[in-house]
ZAGURO-151459 format. One record per residue: x, y, z of N, C-alpha, C, O in turn. Coordinates in steps of 0.05 Angstrom, whole numbers. Atoms other than C-alpha are relative to their C-alpha. Layout:
n.px X; n.py Y; n.pz Z; ca.px X; ca.py Y; ca.pz Z; c.px X; c.py Y; c.pz Z; o.px X; o.py Y; o.pz Z .
...
This chain:
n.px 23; n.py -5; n.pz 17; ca.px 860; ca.py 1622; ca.pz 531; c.px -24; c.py 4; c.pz 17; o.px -26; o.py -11; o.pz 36 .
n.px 20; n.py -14; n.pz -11; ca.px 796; ca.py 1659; ca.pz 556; c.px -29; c.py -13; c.pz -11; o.px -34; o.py -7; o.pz -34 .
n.px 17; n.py 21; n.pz 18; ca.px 734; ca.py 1610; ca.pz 539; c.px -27; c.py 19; c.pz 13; o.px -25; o.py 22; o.pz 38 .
n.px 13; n.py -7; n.pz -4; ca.px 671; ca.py 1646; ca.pz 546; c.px -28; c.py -23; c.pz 5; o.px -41; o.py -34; o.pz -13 .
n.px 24; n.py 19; n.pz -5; ca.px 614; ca.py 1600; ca.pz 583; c.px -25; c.py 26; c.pz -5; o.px -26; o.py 50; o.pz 1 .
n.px 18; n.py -14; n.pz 4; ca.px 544; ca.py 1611; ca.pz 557; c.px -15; c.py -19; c.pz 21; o.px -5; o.py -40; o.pz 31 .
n.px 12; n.py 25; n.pz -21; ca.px 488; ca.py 1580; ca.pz 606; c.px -32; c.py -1; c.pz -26; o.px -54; o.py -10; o.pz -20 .
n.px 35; n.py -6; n.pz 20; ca.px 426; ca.py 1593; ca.pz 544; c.px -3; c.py -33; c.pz -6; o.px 13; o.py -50; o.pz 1 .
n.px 15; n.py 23; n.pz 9; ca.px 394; ca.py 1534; ca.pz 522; c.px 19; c.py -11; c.pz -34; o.px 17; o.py 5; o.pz -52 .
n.px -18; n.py 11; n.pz 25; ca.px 442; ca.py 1493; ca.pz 461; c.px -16; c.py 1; c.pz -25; o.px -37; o.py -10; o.pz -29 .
n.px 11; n.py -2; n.pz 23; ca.px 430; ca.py 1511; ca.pz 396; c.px -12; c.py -17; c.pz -15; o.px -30; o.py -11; o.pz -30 .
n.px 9; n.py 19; n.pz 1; ca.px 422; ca.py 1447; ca.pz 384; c.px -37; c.py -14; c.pz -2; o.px -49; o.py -28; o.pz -18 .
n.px 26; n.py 6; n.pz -17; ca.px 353; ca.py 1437; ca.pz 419; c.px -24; c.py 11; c.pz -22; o.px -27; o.py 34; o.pz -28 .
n.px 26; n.py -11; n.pz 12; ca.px 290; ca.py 1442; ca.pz 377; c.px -25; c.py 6; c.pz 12; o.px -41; o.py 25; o.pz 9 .
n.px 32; n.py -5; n.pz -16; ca.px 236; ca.py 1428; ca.pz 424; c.px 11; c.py -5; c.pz 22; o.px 20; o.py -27; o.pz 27 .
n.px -15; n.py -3; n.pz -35; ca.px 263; ca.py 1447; ca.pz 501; c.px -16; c.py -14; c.pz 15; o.px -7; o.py -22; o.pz 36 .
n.px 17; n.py 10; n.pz -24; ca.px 203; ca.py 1416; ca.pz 531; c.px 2; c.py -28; c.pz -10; o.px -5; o.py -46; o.pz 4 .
n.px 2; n.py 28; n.pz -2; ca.px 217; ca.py 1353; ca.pz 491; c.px 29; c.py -20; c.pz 9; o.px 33; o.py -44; o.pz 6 .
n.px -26; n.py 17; n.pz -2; ca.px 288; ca.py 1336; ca.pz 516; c.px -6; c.py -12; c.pz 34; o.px -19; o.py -4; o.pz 53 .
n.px -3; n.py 24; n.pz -22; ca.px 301; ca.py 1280; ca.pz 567; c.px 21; c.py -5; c.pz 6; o.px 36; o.py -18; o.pz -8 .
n.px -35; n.py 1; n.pz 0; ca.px 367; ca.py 1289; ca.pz 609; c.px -4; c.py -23; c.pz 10; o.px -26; o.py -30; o.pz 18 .
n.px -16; n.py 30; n.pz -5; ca.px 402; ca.py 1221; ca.pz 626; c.px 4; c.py 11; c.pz 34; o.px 18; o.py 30; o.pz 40 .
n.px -9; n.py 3; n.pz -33; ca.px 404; ca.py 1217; ca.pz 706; c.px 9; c.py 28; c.pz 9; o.px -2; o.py 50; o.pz 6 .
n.px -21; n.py -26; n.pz -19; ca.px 455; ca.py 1263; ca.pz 744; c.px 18; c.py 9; c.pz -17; o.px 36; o.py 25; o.pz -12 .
n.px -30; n.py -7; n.pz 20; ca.px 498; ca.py 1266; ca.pz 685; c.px 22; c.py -23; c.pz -7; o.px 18; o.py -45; o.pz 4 .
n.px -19; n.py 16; n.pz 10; ca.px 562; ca.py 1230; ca.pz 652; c.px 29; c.py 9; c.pz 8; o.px 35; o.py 32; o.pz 11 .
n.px -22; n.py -12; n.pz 6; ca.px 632; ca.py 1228; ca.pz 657; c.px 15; c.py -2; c.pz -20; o.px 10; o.py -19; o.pz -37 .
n.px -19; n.py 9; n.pz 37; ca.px 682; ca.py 1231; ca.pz 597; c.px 18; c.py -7; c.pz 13; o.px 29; o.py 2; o.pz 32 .
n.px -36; n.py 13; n.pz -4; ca.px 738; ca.py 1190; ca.pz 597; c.px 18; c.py 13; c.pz -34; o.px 17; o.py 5; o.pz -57 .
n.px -8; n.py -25; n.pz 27; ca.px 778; ca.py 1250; ca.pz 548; c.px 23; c.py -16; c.pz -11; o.px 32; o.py -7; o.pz -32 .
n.px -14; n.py 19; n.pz 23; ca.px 825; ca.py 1195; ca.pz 523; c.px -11; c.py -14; c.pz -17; o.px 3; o.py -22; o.pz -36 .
n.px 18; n.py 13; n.pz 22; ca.px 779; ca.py 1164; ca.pz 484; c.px -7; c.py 15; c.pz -26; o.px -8; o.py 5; o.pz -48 .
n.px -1; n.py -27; n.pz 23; ca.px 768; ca.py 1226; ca.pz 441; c.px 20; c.py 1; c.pz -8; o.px 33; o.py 18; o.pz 3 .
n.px -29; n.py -3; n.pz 10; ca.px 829; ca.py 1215; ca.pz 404; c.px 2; c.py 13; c.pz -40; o.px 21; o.py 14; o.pz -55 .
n.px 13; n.py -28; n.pz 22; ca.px 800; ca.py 1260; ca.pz 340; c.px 21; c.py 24; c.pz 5; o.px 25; o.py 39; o.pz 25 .
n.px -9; n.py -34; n.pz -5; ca.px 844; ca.py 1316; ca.pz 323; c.px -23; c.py 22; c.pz 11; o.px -21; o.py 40; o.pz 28 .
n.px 13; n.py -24; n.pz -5; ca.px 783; ca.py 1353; ca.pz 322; c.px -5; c.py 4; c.pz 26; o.px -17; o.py 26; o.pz 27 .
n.px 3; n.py -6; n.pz -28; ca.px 777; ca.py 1353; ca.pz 399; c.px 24; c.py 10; c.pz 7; o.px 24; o.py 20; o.pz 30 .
n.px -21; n.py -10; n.pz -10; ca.px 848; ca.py 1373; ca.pz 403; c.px 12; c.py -23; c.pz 6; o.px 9; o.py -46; o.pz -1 .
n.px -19; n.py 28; n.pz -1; ca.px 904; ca.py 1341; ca.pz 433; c.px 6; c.py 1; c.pz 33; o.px 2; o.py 21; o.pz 47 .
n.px -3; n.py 7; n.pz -30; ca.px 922; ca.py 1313; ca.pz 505; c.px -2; c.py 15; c.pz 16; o.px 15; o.py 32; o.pz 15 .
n.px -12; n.py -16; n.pz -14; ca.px 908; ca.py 1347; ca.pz 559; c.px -11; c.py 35; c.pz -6; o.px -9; o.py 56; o.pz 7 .
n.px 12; n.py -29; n.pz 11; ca.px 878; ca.py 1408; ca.pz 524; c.px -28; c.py -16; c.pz -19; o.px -38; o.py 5; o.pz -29 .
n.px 16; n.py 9; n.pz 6; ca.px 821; ca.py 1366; ca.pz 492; c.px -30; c.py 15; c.pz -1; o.px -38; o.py 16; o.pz 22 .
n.px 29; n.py -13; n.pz 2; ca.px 745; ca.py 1404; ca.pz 474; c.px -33; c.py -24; c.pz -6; o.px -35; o.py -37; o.pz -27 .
n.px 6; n.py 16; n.pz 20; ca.px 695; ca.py 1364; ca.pz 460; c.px -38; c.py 27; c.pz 7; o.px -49; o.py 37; o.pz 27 .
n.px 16; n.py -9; n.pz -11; ca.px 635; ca.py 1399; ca.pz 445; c.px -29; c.py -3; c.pz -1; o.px -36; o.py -25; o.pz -11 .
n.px 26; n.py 8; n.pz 4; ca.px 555; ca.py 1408; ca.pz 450; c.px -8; c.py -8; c.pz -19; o.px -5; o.py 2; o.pz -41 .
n.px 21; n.py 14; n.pz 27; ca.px 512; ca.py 1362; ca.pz 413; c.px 23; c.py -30; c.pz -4; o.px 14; o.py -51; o.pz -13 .
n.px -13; n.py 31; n.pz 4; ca.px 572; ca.py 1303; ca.pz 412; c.px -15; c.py -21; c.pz 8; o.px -22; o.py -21; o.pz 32 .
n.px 8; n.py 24; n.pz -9; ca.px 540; ca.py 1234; ca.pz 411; c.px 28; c.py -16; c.pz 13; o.px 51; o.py -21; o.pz 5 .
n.px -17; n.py 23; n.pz -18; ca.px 567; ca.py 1191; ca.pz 471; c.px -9; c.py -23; c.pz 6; o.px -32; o.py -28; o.pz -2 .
n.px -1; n.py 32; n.pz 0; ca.px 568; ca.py 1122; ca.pz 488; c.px 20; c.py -9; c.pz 31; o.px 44; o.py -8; o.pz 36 .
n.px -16; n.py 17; n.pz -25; ca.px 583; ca.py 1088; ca.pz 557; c.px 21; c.py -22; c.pz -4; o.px 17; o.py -41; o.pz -20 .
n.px -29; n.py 17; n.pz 14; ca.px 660; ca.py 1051; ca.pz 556; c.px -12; c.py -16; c.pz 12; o.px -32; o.py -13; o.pz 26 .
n.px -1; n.py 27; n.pz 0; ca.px 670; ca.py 978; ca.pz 559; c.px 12; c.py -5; c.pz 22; o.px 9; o.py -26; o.pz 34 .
n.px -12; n.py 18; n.pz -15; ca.px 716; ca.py 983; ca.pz 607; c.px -14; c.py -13; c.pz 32; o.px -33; o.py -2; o.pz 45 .
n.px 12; n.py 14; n.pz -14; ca.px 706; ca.py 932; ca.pz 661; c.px 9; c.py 21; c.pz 28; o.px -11; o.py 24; o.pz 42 .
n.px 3; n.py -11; n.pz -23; ca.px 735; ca.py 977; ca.pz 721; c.px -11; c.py 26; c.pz 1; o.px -11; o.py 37; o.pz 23 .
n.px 11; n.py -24; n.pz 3; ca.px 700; ca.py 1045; ca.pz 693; c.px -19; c.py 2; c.pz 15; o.px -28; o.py -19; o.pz 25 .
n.px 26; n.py 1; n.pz -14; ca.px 644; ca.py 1069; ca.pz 727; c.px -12; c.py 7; c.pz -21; o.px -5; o.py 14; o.pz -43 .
n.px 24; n.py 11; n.pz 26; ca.px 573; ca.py 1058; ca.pz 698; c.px 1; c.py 20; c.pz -19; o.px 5; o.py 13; o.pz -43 .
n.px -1; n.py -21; n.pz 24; ca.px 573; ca.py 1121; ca.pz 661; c.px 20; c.py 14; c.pz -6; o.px 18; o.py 38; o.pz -9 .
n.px -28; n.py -12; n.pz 13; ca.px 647; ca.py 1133; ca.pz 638; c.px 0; c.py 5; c.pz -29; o.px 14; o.py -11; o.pz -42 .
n.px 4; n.py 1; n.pz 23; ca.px 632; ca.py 1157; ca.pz 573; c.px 27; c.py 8; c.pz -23; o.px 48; o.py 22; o.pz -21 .
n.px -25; n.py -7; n.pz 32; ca.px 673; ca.py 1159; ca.pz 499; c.px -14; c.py 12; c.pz -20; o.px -34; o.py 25; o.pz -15 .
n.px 17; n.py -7; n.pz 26; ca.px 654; ca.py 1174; ca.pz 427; c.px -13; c.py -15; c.pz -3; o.px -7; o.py -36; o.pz 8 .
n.px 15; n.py 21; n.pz 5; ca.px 600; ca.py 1140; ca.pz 400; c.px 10; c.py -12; c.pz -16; o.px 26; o.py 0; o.pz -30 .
n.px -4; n.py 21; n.pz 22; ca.px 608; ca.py 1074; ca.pz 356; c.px -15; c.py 3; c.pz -23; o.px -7; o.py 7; o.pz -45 .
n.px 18; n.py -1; n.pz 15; ca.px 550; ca.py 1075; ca.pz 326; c.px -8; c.py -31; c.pz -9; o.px -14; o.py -39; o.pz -31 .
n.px 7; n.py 24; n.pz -5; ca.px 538; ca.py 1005; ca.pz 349; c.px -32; c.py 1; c.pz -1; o.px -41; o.py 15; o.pz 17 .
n.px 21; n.py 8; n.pz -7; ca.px 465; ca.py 985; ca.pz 339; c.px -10; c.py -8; c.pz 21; o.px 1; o.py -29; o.pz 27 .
n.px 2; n.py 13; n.pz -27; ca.px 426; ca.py 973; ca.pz 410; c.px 15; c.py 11; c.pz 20; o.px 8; o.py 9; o.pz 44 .
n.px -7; n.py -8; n.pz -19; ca.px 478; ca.py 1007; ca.pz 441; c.px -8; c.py 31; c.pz 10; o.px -12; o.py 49; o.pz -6 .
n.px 5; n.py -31; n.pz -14; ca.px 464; ca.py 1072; ca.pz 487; c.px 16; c.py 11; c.pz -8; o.px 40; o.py 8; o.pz -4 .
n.px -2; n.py -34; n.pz 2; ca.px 472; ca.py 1134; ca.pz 465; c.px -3; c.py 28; c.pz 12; o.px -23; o.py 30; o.pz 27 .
n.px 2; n.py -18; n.pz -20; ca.px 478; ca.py 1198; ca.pz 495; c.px 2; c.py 29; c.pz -24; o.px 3; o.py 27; o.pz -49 .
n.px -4; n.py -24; n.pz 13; ca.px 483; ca.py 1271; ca.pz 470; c.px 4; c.py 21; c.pz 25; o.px -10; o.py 29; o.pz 44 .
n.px -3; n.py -19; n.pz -26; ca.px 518; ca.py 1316; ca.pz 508; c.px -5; c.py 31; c.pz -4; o.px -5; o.py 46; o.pz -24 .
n.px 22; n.py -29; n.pz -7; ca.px 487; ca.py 1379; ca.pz 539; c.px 22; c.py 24; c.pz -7; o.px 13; o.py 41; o.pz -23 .
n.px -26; n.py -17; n.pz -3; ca.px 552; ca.py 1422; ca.pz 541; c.px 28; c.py 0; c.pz -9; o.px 42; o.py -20; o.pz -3 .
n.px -35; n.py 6; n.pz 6; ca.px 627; ca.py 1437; ca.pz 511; c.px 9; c.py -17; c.pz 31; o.px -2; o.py -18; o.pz 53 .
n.px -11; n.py 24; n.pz -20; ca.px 666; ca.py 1386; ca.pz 556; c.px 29; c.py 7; c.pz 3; o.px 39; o.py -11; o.pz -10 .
n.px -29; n.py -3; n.pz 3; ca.px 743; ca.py 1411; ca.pz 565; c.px 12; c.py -15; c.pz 21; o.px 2; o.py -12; o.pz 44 .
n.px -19; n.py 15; n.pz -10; ca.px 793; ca.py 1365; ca.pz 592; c.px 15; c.py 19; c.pz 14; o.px 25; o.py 38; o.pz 2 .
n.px -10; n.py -2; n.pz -23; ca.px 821; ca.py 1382; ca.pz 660; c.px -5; c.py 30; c.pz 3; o.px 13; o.py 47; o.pz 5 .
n.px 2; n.py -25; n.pz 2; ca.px 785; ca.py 1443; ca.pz 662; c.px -16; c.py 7; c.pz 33; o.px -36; o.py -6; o.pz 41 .
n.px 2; n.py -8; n.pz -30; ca.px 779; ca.py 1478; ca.pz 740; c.px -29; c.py 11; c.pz 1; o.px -41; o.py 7; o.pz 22 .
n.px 35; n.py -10; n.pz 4; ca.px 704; ca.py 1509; ca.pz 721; c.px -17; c.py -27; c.pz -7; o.px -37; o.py -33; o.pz 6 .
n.px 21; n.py 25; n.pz 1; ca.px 672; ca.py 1450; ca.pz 701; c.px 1; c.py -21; c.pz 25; o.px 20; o.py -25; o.pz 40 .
n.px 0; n.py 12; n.pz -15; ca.px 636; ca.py 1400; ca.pz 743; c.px 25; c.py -31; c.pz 9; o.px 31; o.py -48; o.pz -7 .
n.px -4; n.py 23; n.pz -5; ca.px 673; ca.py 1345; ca.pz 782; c.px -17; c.py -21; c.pz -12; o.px -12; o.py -35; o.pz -32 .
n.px 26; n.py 15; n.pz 0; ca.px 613; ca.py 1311; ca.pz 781; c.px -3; c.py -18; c.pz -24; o.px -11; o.py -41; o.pz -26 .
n.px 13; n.py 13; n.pz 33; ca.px 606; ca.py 1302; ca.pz 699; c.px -14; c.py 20; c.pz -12; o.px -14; o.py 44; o.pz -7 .
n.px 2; n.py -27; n.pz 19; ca.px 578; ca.py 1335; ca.pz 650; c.px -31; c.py -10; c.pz -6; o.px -36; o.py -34; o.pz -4 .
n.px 37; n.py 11; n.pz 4; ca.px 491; ca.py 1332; ca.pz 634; c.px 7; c.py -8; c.pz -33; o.px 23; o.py 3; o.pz -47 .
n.px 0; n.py 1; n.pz 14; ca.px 476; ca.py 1293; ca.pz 577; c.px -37; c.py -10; c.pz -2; o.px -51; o.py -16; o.pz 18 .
n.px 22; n.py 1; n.pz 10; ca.px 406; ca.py 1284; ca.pz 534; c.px -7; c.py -34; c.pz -5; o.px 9; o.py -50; o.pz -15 .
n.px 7; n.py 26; n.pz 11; ca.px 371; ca.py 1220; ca.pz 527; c.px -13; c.py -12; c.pz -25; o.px -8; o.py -31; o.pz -39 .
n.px 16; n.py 2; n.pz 28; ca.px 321; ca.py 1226; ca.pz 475; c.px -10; c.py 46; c.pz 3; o.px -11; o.py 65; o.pz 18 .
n.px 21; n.py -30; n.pz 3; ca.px 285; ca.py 1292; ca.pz 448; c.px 1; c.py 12; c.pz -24; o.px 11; o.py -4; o.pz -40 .
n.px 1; n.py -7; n.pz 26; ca.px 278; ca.py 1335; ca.pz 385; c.px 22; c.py 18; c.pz -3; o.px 26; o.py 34; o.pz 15 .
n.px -30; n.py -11; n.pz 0; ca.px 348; ca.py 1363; ca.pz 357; c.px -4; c.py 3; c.pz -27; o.px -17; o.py -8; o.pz -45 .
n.px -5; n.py -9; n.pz 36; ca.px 367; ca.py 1401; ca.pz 296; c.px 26; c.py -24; c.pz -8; o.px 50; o.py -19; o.pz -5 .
n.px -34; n.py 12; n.pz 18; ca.px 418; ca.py 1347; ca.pz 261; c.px 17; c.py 11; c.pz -7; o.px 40; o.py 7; o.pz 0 .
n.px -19; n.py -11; n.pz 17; ca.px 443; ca.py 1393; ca.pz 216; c.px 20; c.py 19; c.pz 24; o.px 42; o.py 26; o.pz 16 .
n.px -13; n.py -5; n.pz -13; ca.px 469; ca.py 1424; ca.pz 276; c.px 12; c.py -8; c.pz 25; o.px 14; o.py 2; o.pz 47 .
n.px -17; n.py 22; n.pz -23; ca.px 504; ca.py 1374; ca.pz 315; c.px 30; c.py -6; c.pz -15; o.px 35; o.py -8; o.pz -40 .
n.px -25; n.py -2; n.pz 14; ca.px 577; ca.py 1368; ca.pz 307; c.px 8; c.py -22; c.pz 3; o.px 30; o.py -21; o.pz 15 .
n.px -7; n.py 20; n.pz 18; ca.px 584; ca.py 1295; ca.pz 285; c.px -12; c.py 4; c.pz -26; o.px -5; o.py -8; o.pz -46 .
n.px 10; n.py 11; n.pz 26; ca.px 539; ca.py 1309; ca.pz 233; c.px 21; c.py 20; c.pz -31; o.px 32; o.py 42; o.pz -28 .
n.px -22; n.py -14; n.pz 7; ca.px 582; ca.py 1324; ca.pz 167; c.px -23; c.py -6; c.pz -34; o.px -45; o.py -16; o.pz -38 .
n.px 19; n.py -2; n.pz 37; ca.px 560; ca.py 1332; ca.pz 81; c.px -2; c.py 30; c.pz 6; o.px 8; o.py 48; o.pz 19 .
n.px 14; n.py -30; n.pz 6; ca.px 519; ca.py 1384; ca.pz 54; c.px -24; c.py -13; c.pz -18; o.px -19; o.py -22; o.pz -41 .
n.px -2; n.py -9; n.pz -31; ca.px 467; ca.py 1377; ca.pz 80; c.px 10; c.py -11; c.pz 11; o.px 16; o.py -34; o.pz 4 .
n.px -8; n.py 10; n.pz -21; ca.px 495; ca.py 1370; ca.pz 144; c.px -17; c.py -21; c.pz 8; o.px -39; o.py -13; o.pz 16 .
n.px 21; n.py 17; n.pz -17; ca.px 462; ca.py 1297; ca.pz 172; c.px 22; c.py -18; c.pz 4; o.px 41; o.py -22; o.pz -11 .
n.px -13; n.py 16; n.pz -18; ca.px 490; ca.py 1248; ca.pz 222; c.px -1; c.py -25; c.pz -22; o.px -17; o.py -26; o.pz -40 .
n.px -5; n.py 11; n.pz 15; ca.px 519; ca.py 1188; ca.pz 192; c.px -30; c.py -31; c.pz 7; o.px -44; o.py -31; o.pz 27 .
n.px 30; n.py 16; n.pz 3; ca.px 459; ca.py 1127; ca.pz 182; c.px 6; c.py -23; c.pz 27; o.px -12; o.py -39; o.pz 33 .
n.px -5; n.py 22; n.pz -20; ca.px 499; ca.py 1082; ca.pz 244; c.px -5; c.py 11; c.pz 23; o.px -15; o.py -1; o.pz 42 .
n.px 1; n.py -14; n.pz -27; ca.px 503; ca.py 1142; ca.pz 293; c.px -40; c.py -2; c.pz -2; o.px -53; o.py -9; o.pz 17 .
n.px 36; n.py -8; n.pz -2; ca.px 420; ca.py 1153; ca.pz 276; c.px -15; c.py -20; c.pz 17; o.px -31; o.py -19; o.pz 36 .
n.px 19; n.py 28; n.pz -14; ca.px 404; ca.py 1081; ca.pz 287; c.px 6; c.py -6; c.pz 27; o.px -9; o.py -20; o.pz 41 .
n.px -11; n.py 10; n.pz -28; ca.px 451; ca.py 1078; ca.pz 354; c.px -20; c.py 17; c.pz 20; o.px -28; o.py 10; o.pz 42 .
n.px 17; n.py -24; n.pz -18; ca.px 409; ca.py 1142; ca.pz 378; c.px -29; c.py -13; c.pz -3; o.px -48; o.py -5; o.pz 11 .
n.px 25; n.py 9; n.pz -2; ca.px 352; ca.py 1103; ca.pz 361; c.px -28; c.py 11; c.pz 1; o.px -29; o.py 34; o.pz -7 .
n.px 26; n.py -21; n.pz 2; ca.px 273; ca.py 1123; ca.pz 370; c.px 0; c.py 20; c.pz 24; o.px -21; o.py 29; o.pz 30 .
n.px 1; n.py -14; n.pz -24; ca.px 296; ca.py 1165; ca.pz 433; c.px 0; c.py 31; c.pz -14; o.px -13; o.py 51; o.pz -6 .
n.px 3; n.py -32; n.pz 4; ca.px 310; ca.py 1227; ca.pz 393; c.px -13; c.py 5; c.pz -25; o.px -7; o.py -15; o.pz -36 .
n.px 9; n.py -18; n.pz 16; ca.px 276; ca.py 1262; ca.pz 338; c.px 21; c.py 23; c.pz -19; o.px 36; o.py 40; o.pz -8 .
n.px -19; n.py -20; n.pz 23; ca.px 314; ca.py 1302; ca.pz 272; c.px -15; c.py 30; c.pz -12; o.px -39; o.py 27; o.pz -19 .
n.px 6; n.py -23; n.pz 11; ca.px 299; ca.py 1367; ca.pz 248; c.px 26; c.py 11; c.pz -21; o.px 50; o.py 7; o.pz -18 .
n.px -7; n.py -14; n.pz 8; ca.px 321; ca.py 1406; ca.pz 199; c.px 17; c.py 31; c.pz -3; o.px 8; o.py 46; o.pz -20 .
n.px 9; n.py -30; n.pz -5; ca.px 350; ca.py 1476; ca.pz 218; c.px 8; c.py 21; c.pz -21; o.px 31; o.py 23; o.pz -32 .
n.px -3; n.py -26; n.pz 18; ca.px 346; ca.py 1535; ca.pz 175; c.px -18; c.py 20; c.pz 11; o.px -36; o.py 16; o.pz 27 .
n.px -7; n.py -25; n.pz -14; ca.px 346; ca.py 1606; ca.pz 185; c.px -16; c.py 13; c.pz -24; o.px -4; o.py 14; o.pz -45 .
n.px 16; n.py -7; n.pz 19; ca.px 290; ca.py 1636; ca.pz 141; c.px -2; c.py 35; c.pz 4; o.px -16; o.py 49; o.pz -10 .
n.px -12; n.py -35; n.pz -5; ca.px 314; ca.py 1714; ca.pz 166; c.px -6; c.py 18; c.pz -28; o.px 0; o.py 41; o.pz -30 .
């Protein structure tokens, strides 16, 4: 399969000067995504705009990230980029994720309905770091 990388700015993004990336970046631990919708073992997607959440586990390193809980208090993340499991183009390194900043909801792919808006546990886990918008297309 032929996956076309874009490098533009995530559709996601409302206000570019207001986002706040997280350090050097994250890594995913792609077992944790155990959602059909990311696929399945080994071929796994996960993509821009997923809220993440640093694992529990005790020998992970600090920023081994999963899906979010939507634990209250706990860190949240929003990642910058599709994420593919064992993929030879993407960084070793990890993948950039957002800390706080202004984001269209309706276009983030946890959020689900009509309208599209993130569920009221993921909002509060993301806490006052990010900002919701609306997006529509008034064309």
């Amino acid at each position: 399969m032929t996956k076309l990388r874009t490098f533009a700015l995530a559709a996601f993004v409302a206000a570019r000067d207001s986002m706040e990336t997280f350090g050097t970046g994250v890594q995913l631990d792609f077992s944790k995504f155990v959602d059909a919708k990311y696929g399945t073992a080994g071929k796994r997607i996960i993509p821009a705009g997923t809220v993440i959440e640093p694992v529990a586990d005790v020998d992970a390193p600090a920023y081994l990230c999963g899906p979010a809980s939507g634990t209250a208090g706990k860190l949240a993340l929003i990642l910058k980029t599709d994420a593919e499991e064992d993929s030879r183009a993407d960084a070793v390194t990890g993948y950039g994720a957002y800390s706080g900043g202004v984001v269209y909801e309706t276009l983030l792919p946890d959020a689900s309905g009509n309208p599209r808006v993130l569920s009221a546990a993921l909002k509060t886990q993301l806490g006052s770091y990010f900002r919701f918008m609306t997006y529509e297309d008034k064309r």
